[in-house]
N, C-alpha and C positions, 0 to 999 in steps of 0.2 A: 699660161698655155691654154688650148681649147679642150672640153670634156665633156662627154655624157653626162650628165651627174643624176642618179636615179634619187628624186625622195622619195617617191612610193612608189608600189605598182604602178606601172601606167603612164608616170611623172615624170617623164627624160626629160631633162634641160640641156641645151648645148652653151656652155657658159666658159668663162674665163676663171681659170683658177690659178692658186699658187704653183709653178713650178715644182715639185719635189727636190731636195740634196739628199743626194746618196748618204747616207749614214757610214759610221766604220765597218767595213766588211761589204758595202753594197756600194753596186754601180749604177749608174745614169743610163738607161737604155732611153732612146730617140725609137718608136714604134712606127714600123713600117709597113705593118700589114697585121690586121688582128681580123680574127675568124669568129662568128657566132657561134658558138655552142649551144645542142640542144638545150640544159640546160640553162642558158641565160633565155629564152624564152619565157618557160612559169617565172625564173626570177624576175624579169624585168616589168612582165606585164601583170602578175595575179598572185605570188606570192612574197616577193621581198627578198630581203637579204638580211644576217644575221645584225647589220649596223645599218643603218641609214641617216642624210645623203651618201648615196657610194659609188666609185666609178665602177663599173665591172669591167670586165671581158679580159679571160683567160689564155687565149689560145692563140699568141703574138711572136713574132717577131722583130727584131730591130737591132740599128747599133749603137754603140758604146758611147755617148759623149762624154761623158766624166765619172773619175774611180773616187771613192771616197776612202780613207785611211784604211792601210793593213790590207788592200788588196790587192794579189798577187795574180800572175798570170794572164791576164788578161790587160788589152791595152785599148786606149781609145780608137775606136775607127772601125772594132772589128763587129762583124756577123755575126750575131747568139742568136738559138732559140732560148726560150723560157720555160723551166717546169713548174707549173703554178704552185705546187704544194711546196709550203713549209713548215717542215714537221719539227715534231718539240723537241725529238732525238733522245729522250728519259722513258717513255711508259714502255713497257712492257712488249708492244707490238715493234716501237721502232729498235730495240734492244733486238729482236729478232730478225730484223731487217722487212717487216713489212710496214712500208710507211704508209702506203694503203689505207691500213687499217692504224694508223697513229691515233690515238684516245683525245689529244690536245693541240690539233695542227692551228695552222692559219694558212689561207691561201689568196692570193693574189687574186681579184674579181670577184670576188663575195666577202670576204670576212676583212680586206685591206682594200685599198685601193687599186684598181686594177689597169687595163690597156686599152677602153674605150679612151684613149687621151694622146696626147701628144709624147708624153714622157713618163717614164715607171721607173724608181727606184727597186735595185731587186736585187735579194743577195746575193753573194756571189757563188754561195753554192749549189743557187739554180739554173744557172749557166750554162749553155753546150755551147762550144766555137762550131759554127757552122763554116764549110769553104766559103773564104771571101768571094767568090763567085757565084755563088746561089742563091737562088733567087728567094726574094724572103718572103712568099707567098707558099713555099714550098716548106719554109722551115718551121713555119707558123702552121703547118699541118700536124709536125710532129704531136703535137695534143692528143687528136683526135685518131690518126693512125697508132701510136704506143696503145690508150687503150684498146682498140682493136685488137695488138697482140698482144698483153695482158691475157684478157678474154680466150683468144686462139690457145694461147699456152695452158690455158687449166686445164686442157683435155687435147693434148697437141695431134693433130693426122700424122697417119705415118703414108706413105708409097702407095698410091691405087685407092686410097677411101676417099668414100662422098664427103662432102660439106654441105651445108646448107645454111643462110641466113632468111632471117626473117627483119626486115626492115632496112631497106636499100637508102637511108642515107647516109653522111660522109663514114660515118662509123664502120657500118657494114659493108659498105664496096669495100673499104680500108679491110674487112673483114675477107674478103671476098679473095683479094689480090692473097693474104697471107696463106690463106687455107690453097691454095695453087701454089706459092712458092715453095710451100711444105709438100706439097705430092698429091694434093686432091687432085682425080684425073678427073671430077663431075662435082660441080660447087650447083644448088639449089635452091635461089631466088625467090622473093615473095614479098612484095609491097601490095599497096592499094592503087598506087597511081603507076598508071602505063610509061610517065615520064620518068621512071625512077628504076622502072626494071629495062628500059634503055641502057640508061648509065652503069645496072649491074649488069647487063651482055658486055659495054664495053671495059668494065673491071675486071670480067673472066669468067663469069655465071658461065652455064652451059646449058640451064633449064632454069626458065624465069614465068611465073605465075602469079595473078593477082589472089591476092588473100582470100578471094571468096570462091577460091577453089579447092576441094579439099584434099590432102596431100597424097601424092598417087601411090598403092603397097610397092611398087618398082621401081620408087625413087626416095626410099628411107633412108636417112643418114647417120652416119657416125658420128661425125658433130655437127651440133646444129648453134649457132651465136642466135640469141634474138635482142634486136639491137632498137625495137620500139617501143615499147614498154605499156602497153596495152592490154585489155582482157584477152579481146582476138587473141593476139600475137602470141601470148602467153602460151595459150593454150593451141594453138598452132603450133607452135614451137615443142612442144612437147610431145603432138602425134606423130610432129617430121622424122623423129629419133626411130632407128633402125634397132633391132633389140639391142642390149646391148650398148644401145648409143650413152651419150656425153650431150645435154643442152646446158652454153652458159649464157645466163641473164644479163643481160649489160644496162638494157632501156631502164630507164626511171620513173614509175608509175605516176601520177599524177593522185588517184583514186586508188579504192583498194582493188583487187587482185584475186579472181577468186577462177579455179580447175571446174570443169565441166566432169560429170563422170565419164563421160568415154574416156576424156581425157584422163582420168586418176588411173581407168582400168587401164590404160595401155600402159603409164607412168610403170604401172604394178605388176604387170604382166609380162610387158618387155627389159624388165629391170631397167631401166632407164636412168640416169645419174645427173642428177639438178646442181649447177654450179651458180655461186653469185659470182659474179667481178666486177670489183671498185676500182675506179680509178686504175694507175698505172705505172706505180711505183715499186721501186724494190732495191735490194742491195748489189754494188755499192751505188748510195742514191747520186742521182733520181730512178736508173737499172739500165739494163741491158735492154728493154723494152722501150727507152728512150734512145740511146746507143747506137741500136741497131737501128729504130727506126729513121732516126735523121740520115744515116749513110743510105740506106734503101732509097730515101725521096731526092735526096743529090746523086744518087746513082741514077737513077731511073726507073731502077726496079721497081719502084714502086709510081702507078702514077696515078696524080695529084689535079691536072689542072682540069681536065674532062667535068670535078665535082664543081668549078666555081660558077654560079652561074650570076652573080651578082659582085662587082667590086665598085665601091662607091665611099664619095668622101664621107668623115667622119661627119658632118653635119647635116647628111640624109640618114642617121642612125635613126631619132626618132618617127619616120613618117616609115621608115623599114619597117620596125617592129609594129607600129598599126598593121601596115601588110601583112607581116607575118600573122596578125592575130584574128585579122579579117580572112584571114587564107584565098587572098586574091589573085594571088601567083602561087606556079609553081618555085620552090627552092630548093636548092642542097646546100651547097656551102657560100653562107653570104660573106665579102672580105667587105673592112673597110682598110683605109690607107689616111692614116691621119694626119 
């Protein structure tokens, strides 16, 4: 089959490899649409993976060509999404049900083999049947919308309060649309690029600002997601909070991370409430966070295609990721289709 194959930073090859065979309990998915994740960005280009050569890319879709022994329910032919994580199901965390935080996972596109490729062997109890009708551009988002309500849920809106996101890509629009389906009647926008707080007016913002504005006292919020993982943003994120407020963390820093004191004084003043959120797992796994979100994106309710602004075959994946790293274009969600 064809693959990205990362040796190092920087080092995509699109090469020929062995096919995978499903192992007992795991099936043969044929991948029909995989999405970049922030995420595979540092991986691909600056910091690696915990094995290398390795395929990545997490966040797929596809169907079934072949079951490998002992698997039930599922039949050749049909639509899954994928939830990358496989968790060890023994420590301590996933005994609790938060696989999240599993002490000893492995996950498809960094620590195994992933879906920059033609074909992904994948257990079977990472599995969602998606409606044989939907489109698998759509089901391959469920990745990156679950986390978004992960996120949304550690400090959930109720009827009439603001939202606010700080970092309008696929994450936070994803952010964006939940905090309104829950009852935000005013969601609170804020990127660096003009072409980003577009796409969050049309995921439901209602007040959209670039970052180097600084956040107005008559539009503080209740919850605030920051969903870029920056010093700015950080600390942006933390003045947006209304007293009272909920900000949760999603972005994943690159560098360290360090509060300005305005920012600590308001943190302290406004009692303000700092959440992390990992990933987007829960019981019974993968959760309701996946669950729900794949019904949202074949319903409608949630929408999906507005973010793609790149779908391209798999063997433009490496002159992408130069783009990506050259920041030549603007992006949100890049698909390849392999």
């Amino acid at each position: 089959m064809r693959a990205a194959v990362m040796y190092k930073p920087g080092d995509i090859r699109i090469e020929d490899v062995a096919k995978p065979e499903p192992r007992s309990g795991e099936v043969l998915v044929h991948v029909d649409a995989v999405g970049v994740c922030g995420s595979d960005i540092p991986r691909l280009l600056t910091k690696g993976a915990h094995r290398m050569p390795l395929i990545c890319g997490h966040e797929f879709a596809g169907r079934i060509v072949a079951l490998g022994d002992s698997v039930a329910g599922f039949a050749v032919g049909e639509l899954v999404g994928v939830a990358p994580l496989i968790p060890c199901r023994v420590c301590d965390q996933c005994a609790t049900g938060n696989f999240s935080r599993c002490r000893d996972y492995d996950y498809l596109g960094s620590r195994r083999d992933g879906a920059y490729a033609e074909f992904v062997a994948v257990p079977v109890d990472n599995l969602l049947k998606a409606p044989p009708d939907a489109d698998p551009r759509a089901v391959a988002m469920t990745d990156p919308a679950s986390i978004a309500l992960h996120a949304v849920w550690k400090a959930p809106p109720t009827m009439g309060q603001r939202g606010g996101v700080v970092g309008c890509g696929p994450i936070g629009l994803f952010a964006i649309q939940w905090m309104k389906l829950m009852g935000c009647t005013e969601v609170v926008a804020y990127d660096v690029a003009e072409e980003k707080l577009a796409q969050a007016r049309e995921a439901g913002a209602t007040h959209t600002f670039l970052t180097s504005a600084p956040p107005s006292p008559e539009l503080l919020c209740d919850l605030v997601v920051e969903a870029a993982g920056v010093p700015a943003s950080v600390n942006l994120a933390v003045q947006l909070a209304g007293p009272g407020g909920h900000v949760v963390f999603i972005g994943i820093p690159v560098g360290d991370i360090s509060l300005d004191n305005k920012t600590f004084q308001h943190l302290l003043r406004q009692e303000v409430s700092l959440h992390g959120a990992w990933n987007s797992f829960s019981a019974p796994f993968p959760g309701k966070e996946w669950t729900v979100t794949l019904a949202a994106l074949c319903s409608g309710a949630l929408k999906w295609e507005f973010m793609i602004t790149h779908e391209l075959p798999l063997e433009d994946l490496p002159r992408m990721f130069e783009t990506i790293k050259g920041r030549n274009e603007v992006f949100a969600k890049v698909m390849f289709k392999p």
